[in-house]
ChimeraX commands (.cxc) that place a marker at each C-alpha (Angstrom):
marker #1 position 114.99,37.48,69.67 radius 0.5
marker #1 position 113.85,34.68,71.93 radius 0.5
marker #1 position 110.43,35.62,74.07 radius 0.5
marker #1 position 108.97,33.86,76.72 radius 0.5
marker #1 position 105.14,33.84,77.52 radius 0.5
marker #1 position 104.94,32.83,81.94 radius 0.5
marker #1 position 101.18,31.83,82.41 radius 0.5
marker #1 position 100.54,32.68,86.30 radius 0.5
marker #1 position 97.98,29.41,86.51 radius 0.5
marker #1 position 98.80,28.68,90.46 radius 0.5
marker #1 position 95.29,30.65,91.60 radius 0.5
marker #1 position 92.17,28.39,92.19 radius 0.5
marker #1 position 89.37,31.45,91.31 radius 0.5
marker #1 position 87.49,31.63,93.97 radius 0.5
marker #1 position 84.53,33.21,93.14 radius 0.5
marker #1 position 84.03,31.49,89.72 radius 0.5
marker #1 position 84.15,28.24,91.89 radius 0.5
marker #1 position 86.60,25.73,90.32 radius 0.5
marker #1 position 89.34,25.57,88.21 radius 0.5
marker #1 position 88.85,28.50,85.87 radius 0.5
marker #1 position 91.94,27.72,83.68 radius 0.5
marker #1 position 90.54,24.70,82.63 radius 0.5
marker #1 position 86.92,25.79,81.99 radius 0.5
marker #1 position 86.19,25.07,78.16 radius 0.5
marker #1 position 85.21,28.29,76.30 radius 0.5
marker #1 position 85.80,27.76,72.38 radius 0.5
marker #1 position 83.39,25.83,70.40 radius 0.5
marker #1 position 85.36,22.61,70.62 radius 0.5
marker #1 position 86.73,22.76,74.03 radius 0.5
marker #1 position 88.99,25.29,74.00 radius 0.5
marker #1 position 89.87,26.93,77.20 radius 0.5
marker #1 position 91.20,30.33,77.39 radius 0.5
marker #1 position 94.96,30.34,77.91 radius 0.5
marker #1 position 94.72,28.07,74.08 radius 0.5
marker #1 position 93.80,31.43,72.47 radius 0.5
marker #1 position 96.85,33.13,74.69 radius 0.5
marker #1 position 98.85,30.52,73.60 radius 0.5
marker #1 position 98.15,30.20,69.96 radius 0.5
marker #1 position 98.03,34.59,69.83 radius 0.5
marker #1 position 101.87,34.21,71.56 radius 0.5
marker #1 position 102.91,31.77,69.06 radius 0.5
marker #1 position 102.13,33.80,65.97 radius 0.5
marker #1 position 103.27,36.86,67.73 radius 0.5
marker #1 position 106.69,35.11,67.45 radius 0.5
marker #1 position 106.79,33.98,71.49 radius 0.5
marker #1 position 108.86,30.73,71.14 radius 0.5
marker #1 position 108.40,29.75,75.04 radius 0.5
marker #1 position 105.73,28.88,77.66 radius 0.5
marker #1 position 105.96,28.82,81.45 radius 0.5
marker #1 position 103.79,27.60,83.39 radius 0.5
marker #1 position 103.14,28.59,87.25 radius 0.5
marker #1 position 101.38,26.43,88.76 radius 0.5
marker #1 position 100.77,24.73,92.14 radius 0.5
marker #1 position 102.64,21.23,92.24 radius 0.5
marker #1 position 99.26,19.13,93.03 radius 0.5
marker #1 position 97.76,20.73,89.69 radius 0.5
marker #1 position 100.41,19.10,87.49 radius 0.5
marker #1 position 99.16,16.02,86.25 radius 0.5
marker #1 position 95.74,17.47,85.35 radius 0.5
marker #1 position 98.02,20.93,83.43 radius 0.5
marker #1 position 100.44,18.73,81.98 radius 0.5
marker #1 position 97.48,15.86,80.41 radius 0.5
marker #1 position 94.92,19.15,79.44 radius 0.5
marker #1 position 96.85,22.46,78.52 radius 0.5
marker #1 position 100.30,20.61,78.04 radius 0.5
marker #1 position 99.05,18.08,75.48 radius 0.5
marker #1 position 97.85,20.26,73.10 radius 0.5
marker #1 position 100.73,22.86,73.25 radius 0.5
marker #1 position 103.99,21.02,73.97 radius 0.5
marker #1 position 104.53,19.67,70.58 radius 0.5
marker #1 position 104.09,23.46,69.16 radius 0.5
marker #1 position 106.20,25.50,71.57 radius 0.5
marker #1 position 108.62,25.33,74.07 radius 0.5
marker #1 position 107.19,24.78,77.68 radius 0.5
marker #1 position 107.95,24.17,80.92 radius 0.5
marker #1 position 106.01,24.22,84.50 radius 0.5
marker #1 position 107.09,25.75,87.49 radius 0.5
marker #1 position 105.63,25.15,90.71 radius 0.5
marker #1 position 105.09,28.38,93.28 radius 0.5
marker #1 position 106.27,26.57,96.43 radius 0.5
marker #1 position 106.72,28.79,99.73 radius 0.5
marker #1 position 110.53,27.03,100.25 radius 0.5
marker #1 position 111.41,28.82,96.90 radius 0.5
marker #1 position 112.32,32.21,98.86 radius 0.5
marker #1 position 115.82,33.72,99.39 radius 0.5
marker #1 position 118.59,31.55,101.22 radius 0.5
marker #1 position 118.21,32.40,105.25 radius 0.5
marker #1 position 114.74,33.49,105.02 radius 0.5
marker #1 position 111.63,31.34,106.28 radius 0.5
marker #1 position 107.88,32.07,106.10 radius 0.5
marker #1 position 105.15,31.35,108.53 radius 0.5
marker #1 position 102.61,28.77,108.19 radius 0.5
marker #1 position 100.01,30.20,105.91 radius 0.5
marker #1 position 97.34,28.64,103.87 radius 0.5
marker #1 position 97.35,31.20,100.51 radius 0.5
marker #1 position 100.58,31.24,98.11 radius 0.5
marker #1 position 102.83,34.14,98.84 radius 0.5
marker #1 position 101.39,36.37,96.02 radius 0.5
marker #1 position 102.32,37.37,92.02 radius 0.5
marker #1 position 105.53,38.89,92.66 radius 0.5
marker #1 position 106.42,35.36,94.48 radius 0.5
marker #1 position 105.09,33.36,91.37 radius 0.5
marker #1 position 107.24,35.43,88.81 radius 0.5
marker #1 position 109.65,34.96,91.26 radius 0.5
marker #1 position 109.68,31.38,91.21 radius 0.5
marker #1 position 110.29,31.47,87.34 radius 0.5
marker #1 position 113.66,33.15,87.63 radius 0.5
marker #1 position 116.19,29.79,87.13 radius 0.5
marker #1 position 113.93,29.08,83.42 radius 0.5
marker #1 position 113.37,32.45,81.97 radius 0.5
marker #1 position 116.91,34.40,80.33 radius 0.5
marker #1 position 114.80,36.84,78.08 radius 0.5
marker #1 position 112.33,38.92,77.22 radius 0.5
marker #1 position 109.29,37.70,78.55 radius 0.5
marker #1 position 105.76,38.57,79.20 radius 0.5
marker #1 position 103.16,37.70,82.38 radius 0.5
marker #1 position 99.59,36.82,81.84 radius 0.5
marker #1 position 96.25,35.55,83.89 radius 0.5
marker #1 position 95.66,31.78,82.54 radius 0.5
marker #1 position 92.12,32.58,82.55 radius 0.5
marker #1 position 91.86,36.16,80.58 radius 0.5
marker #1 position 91.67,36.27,77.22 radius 0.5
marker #1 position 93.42,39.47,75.77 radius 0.5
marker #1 position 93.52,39.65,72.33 radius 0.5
marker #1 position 96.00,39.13,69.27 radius 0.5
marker #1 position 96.73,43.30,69.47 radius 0.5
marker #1 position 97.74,43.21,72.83 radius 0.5
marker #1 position 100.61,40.44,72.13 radius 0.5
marker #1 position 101.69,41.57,68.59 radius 0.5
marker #1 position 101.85,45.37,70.79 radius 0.5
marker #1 position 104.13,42.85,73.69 radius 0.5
marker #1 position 106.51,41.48,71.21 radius 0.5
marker #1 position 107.32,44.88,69.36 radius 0.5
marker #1 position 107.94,46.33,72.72 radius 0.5
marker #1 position 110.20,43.49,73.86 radius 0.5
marker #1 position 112.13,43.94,70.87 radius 0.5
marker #1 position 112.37,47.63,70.08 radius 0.5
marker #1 position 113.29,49.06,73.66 radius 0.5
marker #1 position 116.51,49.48,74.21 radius 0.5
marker #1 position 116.31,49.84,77.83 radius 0.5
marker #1 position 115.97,46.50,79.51 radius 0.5
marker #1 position 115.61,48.31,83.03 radius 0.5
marker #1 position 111.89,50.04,81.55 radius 0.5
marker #1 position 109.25,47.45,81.60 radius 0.5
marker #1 position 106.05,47.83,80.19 radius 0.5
marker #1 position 101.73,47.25,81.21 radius 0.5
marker #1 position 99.51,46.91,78.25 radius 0.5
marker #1 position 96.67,49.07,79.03 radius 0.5
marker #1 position 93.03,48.21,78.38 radius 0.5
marker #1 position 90.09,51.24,78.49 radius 0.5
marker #1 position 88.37,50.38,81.85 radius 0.5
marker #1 position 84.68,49.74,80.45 radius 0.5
marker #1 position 85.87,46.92,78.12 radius 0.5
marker #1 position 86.68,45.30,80.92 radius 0.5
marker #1 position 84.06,45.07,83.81 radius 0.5
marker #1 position 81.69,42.56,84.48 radius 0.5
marker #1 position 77.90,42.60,84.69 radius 0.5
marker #1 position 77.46,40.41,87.36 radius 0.5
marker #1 position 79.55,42.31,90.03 radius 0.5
marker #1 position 82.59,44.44,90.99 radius 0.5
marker #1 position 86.13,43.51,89.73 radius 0.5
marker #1 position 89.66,43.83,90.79 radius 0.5
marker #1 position 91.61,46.75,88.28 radius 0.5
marker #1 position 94.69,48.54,88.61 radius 0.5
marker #1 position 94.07,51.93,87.47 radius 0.5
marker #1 position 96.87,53.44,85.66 radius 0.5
marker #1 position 97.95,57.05,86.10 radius 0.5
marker #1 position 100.63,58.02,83.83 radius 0.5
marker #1 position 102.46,60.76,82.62 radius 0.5
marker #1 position 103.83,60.91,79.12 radius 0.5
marker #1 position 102.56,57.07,78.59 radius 0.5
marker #1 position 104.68,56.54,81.50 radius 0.5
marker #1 position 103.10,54.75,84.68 radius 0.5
marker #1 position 103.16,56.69,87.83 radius 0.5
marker #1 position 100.67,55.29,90.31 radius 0.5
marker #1 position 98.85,51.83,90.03 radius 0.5
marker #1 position 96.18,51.89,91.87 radius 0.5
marker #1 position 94.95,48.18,92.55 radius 0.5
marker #1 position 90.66,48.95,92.75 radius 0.5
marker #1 position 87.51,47.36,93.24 radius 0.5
marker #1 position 85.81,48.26,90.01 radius 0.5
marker #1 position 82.11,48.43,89.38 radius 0.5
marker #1 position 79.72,50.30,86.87 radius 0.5
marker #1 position 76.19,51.53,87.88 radius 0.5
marker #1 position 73.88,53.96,85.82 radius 0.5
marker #1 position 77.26,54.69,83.41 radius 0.5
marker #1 position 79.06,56.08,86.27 radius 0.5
marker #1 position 82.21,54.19,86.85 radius 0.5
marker #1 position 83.45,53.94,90.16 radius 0.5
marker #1 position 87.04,52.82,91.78 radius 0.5
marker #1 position 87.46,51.72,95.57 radius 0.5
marker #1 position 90.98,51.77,96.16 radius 0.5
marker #1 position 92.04,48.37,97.99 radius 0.5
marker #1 position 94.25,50.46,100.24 radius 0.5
marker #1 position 91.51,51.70,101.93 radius 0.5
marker #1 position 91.81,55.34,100.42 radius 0.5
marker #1 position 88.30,57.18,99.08 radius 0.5
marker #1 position 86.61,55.92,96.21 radius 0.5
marker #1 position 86.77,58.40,92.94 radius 0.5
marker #1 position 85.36,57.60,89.68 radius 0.5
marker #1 position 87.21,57.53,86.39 radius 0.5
marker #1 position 86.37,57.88,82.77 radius 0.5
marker #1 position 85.41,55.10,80.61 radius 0.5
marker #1 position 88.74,55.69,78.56 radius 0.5
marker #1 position 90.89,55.06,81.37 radius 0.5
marker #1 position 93.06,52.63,81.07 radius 0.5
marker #1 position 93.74,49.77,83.85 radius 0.5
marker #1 position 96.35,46.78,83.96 radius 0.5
marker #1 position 94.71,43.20,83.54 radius 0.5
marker #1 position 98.41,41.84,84.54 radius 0.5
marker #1 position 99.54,41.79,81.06 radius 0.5
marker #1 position 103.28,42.83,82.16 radius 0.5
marker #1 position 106.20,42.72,80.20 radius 0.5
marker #1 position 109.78,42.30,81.53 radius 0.5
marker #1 position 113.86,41.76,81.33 radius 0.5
marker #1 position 115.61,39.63,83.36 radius 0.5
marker #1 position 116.84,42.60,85.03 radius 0.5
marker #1 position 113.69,41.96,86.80 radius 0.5
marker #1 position 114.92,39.42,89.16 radius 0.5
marker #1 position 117.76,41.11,91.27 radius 0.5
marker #1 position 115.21,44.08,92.26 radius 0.5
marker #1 position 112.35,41.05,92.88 radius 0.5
marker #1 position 114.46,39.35,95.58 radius 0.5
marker #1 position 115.93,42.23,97.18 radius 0.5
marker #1 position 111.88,43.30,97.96 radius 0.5
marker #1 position 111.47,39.73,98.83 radius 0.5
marker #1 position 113.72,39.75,101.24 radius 0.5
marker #1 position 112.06,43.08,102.47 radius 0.5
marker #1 position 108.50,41.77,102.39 radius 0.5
marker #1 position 110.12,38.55,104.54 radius 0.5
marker #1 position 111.25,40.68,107.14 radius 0.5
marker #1 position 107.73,41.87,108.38 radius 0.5
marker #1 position 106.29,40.39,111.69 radius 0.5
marker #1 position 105.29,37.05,111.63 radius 0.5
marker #1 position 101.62,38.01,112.40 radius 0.5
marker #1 position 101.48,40.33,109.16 radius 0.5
marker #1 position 103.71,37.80,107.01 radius 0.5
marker #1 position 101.20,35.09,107.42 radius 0.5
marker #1 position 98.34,36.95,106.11 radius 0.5
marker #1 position 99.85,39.43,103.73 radius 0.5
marker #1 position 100.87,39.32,99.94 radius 0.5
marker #1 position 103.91,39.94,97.82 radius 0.5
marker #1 position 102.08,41.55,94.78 radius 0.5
marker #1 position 103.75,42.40,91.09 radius 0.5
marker #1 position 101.45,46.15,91.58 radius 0.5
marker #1 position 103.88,47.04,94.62 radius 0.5
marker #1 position 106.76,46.51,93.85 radius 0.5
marker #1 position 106.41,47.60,90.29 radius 0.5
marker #1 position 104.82,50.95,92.39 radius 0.5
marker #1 position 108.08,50.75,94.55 radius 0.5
marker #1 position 110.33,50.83,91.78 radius 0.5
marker #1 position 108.98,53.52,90.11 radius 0.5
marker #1 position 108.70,55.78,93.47 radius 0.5
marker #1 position 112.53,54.45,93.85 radius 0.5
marker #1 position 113.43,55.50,90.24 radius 0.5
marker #1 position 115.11,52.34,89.50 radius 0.5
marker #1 position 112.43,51.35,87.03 radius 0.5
marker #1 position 110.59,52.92,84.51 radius 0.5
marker #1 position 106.67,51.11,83.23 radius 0.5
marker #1 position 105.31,51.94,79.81 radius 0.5
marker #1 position 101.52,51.55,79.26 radius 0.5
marker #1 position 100.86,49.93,76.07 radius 0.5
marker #1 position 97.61,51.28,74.78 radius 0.5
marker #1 position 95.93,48.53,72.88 radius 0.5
marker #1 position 92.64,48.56,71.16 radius 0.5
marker #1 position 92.30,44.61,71.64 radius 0.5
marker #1 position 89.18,43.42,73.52 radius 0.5
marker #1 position 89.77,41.89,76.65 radius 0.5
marker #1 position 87.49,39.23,77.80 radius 0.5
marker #1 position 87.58,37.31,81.88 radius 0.5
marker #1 position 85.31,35.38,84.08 radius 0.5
marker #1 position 85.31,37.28,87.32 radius 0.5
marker #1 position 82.15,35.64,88.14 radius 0.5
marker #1 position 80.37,32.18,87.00 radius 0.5
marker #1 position 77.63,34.24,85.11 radius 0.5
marker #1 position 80.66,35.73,82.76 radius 0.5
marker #1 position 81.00,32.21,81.04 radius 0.5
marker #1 position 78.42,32.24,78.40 radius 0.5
marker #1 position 79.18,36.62,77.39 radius 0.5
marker #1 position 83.01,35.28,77.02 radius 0.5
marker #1 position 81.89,32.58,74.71 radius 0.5
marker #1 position 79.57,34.44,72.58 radius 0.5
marker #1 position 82.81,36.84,72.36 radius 0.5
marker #1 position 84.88,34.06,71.12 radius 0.5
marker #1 position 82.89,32.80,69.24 radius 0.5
marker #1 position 82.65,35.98,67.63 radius 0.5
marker #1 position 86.03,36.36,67.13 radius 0.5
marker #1 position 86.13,32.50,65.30 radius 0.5
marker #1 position 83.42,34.01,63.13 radius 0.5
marker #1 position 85.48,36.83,61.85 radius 0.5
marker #1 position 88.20,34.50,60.60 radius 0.5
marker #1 position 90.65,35.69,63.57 radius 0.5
marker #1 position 91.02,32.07,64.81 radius 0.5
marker #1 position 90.83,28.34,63.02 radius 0.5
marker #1 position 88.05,26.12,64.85 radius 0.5
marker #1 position 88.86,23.70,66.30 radius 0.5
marker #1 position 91.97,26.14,67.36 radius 0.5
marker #1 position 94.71,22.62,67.12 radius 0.5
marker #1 position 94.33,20.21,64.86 radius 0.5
marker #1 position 93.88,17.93,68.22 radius 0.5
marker #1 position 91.88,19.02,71.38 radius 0.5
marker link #1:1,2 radius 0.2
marker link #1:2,3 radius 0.2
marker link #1:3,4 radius 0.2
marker link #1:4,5 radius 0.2
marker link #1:5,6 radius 0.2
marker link #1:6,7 radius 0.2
marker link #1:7,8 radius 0.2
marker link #1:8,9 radius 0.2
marker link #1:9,10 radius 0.2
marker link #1:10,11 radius 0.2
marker link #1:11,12 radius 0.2
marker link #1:12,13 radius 0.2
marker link #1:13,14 radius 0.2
marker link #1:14,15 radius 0.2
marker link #1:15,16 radius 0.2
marker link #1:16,17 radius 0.2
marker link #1:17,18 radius 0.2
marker link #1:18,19 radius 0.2
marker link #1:19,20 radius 0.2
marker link #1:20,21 radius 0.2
marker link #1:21,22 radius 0.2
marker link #1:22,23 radius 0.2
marker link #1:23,24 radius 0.2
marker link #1:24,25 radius 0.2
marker link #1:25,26 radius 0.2
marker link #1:26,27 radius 0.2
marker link #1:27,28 radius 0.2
marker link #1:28,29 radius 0.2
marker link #1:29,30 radius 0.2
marker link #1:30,31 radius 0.2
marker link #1:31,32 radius 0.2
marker link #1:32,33 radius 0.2
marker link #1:33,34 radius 0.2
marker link #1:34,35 radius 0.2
marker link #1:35,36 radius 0.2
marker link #1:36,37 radius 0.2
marker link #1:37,38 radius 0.2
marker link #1:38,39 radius 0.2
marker link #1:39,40 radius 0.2
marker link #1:40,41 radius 0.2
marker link #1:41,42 radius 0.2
marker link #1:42,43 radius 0.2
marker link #1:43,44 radius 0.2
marker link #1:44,45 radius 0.2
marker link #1:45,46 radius 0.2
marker link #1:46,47 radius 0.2
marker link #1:47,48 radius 0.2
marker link #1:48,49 radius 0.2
marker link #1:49,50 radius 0.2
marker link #1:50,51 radius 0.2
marker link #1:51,52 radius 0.2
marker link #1:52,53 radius 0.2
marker link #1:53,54 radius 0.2
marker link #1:54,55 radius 0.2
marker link #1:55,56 radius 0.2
marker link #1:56,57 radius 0.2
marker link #1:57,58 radius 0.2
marker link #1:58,59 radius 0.2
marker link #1:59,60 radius 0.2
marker link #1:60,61 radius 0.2
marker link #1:61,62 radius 0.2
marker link #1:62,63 radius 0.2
marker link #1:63,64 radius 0.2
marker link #1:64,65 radius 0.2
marker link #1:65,66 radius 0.2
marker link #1:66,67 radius 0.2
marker link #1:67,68 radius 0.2
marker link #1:68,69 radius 0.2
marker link #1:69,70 radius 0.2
marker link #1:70,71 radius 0.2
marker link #1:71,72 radius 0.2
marker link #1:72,73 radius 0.2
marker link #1:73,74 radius 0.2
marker link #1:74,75 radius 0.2
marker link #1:75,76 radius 0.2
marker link #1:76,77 radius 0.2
marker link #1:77,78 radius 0.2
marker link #1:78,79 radius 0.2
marker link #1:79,80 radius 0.2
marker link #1:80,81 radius 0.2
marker link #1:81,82 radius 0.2
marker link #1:82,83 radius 0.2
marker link #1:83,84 radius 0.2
marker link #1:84,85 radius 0.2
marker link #1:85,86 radius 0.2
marker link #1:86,87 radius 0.2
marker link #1:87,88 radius 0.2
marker link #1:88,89 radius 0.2
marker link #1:89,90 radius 0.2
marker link #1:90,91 radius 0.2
marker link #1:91,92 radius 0.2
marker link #1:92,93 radius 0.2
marker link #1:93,94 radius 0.2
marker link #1:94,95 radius 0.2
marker link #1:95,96 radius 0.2
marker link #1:96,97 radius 0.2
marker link #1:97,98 radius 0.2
marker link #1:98,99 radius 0.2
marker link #1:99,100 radius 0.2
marker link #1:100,101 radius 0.2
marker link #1:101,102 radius 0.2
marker link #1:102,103 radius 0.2
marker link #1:103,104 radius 0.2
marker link #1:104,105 radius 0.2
marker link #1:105,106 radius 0.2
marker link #1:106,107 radius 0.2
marker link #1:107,108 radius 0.2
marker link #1:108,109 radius 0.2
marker link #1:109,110 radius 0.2
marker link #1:110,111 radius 0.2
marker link #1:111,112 radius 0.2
marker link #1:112,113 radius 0.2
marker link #1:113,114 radius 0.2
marker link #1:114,115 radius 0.2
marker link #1:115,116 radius 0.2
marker link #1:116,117 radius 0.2
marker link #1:117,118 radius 0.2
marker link #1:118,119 radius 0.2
marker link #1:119,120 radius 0.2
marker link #1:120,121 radius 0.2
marker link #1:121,122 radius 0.2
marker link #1:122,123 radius 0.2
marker link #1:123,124 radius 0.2
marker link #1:124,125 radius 0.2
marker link #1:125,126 radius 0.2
marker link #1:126,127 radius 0.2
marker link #1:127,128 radius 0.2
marker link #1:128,129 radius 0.2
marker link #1:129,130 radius 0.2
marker link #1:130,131 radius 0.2
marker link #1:131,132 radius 0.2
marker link #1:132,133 radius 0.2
marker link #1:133,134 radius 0.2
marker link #1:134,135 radius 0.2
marker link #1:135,136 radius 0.2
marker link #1:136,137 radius 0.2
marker link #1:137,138 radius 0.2
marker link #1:138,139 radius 0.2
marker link #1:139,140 radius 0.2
marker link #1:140,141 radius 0.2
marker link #1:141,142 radius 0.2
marker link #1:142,143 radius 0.2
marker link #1:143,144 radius 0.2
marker link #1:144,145 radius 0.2
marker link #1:145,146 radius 0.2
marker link #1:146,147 radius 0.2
marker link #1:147,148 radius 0.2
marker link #1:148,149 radius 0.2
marker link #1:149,150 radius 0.2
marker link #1:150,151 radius 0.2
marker link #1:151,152 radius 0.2
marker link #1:152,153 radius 0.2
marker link #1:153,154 radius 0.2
marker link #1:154,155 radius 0.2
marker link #1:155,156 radius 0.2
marker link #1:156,157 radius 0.2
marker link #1:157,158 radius 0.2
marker link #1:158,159 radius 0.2
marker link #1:159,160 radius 0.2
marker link #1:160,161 radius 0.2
marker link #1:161,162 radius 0.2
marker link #1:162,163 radius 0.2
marker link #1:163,164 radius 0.2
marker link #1:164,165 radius 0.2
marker link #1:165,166 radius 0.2
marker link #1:166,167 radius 0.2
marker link #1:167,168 radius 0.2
marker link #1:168,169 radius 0.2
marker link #1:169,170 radius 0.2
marker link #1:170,171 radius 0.2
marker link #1:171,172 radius 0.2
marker link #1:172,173 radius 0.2
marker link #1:173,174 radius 0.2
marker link #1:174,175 radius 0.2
marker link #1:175,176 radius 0.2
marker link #1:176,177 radius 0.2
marker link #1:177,178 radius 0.2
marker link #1:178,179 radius 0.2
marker link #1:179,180 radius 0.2
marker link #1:180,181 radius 0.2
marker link #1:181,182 radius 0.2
marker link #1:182,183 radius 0.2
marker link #1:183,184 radius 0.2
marker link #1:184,185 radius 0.2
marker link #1:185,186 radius 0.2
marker link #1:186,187 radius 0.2
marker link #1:187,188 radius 0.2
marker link #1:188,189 radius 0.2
marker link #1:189,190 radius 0.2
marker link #1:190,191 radius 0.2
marker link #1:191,192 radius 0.2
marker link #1:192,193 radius 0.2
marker link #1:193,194 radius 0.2
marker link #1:194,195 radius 0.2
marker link #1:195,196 radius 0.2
marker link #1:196,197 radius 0.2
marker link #1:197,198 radius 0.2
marker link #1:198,199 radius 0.2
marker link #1:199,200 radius 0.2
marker link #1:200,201 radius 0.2
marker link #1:201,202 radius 0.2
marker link #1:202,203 radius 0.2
marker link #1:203,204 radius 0.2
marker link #1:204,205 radius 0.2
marker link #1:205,206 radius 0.2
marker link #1:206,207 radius 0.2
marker link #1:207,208 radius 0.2
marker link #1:208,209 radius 0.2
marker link #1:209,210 radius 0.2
marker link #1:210,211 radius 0.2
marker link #1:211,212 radius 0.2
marker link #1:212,213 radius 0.2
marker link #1:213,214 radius 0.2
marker link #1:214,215 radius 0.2
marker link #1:215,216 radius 0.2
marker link #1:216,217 radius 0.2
marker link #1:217,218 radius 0.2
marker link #1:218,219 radius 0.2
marker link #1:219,220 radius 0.2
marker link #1:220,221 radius 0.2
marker link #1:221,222 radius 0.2
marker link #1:222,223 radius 0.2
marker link #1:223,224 radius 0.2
marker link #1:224,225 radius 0.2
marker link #1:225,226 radius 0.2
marker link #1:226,227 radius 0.2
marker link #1:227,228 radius 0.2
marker link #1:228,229 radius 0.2
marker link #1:229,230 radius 0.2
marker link #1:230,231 radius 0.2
marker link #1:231,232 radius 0.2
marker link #1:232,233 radius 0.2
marker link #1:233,234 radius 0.2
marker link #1:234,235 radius 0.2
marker link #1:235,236 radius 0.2
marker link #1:236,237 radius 0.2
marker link #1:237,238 radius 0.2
marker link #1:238,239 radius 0.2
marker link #1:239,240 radius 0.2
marker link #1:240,241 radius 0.2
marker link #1:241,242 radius 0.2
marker link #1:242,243 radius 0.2
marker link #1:243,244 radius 0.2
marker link #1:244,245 radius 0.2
marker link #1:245,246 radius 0.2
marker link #1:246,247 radius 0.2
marker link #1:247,248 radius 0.2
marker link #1:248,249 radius 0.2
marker link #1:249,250 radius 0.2
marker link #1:250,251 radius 0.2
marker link #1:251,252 radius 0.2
marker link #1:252,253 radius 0.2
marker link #1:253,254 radius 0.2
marker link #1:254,255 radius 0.2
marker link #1:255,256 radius 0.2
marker link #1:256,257 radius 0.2
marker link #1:257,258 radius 0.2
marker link #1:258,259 radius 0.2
marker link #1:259,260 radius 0.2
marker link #1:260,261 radius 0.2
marker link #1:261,262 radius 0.2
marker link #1:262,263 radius 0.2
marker link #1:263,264 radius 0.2
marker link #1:264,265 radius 0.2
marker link #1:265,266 radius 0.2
marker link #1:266,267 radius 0.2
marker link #1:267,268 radius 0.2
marker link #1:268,269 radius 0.2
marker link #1:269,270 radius 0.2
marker link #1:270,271 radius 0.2
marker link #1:271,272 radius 0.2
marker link #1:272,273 radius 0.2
marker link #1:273,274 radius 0.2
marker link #1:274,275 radius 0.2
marker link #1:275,276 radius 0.2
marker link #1:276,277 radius 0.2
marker link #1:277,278 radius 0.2
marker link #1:278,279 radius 0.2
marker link #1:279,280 radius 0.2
marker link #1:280,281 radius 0.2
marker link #1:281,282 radius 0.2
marker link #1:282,283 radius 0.2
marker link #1:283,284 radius 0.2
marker link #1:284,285 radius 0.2
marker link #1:285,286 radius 0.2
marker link #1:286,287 radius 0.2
marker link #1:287,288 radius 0.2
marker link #1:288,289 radius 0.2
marker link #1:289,290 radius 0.2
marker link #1:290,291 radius 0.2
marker link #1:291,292 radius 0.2
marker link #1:292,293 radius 0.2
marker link #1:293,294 radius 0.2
marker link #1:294,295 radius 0.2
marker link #1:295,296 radius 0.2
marker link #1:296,297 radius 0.2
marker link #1:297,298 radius 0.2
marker link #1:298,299 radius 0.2
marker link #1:299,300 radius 0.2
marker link #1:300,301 radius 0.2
view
C-alpha cells in the first residue's frame, strides 16, 4: 500500500527565533525532519510532502530536498491564502490560515493513506512503524487515528508548551483539548486555550504532538468546514485560525468521524524554546549511540 508522509514546514517558530526546521541537531548536521524522514522510509512511507510557504522554497528544496529527493518520492506544496474553496475570499491577514488550511492545501498530491507531522519534532521510529500498521490494517477509511505520547515525555524545562490533551473512551478520542502545558514541583498542570479552568492531569496522560493519520476521505469533510470557517465576520476571519484539533473535535461531536489514539512508547523530542536545542541533541545523540540510526544519517549531508 502506497503511504504518504505531509511535513507541515510553513510555520516560522516564533519563540525558538528562526527557522527551526532547518536548525542542525545530529552530529553531522542533521536537522530533525532527516530522522522523520529516514524513520518514514523504513517504515515503508514511499512519499514526502512538503508544506511550506512559497518564499521558503529555494532554501527547502537546496537543504531538506537535496538530501531526500533521490531516496523518496517528494513534492512541495505551498499554503497560499488563494488556495480556498471557489467563491470564497479571505481578508487581509498577516498569519497563514491555520493546520487544517495547510493539509488542506495538499489535497490535489495526496490519493492515500497518509500521515501529518511538525517538521521540527522528532517522534520516534515506534510511533511511525505504529502509523503504517494502522494505515494498513483499518478497514475503515472514515476512522482516523492520533498517536498518543504520555504528557511528561513531552514538556519542556524552559517554559509552558502547547498539548492537546486526549480524552478517550475505549482508545477512542472524545475531546481534544488544545492546552498550555507546564510542570512545577511534579504537579502537571493544563490551561485550556479556550479559556475554560485549568485542571491538572496525570503524567500518563496522553496528548497529540500532531502526529495524525488520515484517508483521503479527509478532504470532502475539510472543505465543507472551510467553507464554514470562511463564512465568519470579516473582523473574526482576519484574526482567527482553521485548526486540524477542531474540526477533528467537530467531526467526532458530528459522528461522521471516528479518531484512534495510538499509544506509543517512542520518545518524543521538540524545541519549544531556544534552550531545548542542546537536551534534543544529547537525545539524539543518544539514540545514534544505541545503533538506532547510521551517523552521518545519508551517505551525503
Amino acid at each position: 500500500m502506497n503511504k504518504t508522509l505531509v511535513v507541515m514546514a510553513a510555520g516560522m517558530g516564533s519563540r525558538f527565533g528562526g527557522l527551526k526546521q532547518i536548525e542542525p541537531m545530529g552530529p553531522n548536521g542533521e536537522f530533525l525532519i532527516d530522522y522523520s524522514i529516514y524513520d518514514a522510509i523504513e517504515a515503508g512511507f514511499n512519499k514526502v510532502v512538503f508544506i511550506i510557504k512559497e518564499e521558503n522554497y529555494a532554501v527547502f528544496k537546496e537543504t531538506i530536498g537535496s538530501r531526500v529527493e533521490n531516496r523518496i518520492a517528494t513534492e512541495y506544496v505551498f499554503q497560499k491564502m488563494d488556495l480556498i474553496p471557489s467563491g470564497y475570499s479571505v481578508p487581509e491577514r498577516t498569519k497563514p490560515l491555520g493546520t487544517a488550511h495547510a493539509i488542506y492545501c495538499v489535497k490535489e498530491v495526496v490519493h492515500e493513506p497518509f500521515v501529518v507531522i511538525n517538521a521540527d519534532d522528532f517522534y520516534g521510529k515506534e510511533a511511525y512503524q505504529q502509523a503504517a500498521k494502522f494505515l494498513g490494517e483499518n478497514k475503515d477509511d472514515s476512522t482516523y487515528g492520533v498517536v498518543g505520547y504520555q504528557v511528561s515525555k513531552t514538556l519542556s524545562k524552559n517554559g509552558a508548551a502547547k498539548r492537546g490533551i486526549c480524552l478517550l473512551e475505549n482508545d477512542y478520542l472524545t475531546d481534544l483539548i488544545e492546552s498550555k502545558v507546564s510542570e512545577k514541583a511534579g504537579v502537571i498542570t493544563a490551561e485550556p486555550l479556550s479559556g475554560a479552568t485549568p485542571f491538572t492531569v496525570e503524567q500518563e496522560t496522553l496528548v497529540s504532538m500532531n502526529m495524525l493519520l488520515f484517508y483521503p476521505t479527509l478532504f470532502p469533510y475539510l472543505e465543507e468546514k472551510l467553507k464554514e470557517f470562511l463564512m465568519l465576520p470579516k473582523e473574526k476571519l482576519a484574526q482567527e485560525e482553521f485548526l486540524i484539533p477542531d474540526v477533528l473535535k467537530m467531526a467526532i461531536q458530528e459522528g461522521k468521524r471516528k479518531v484512534k489514539v495510538l499509544k506509543t512508547t517512542a520518545c518524543w523530542y521538540g524545541v519549544t524554546y531556544r534552550e531545548d536545542k542542546e537536551e534534543v541533541v544529547e537525545a539524539i545523540a543518544k539514540e545514534i549511540a544505541q545503533g538506532l540510526y547510521p551517523t552521518p544519517l545519508w551517505h551525503k549531508i
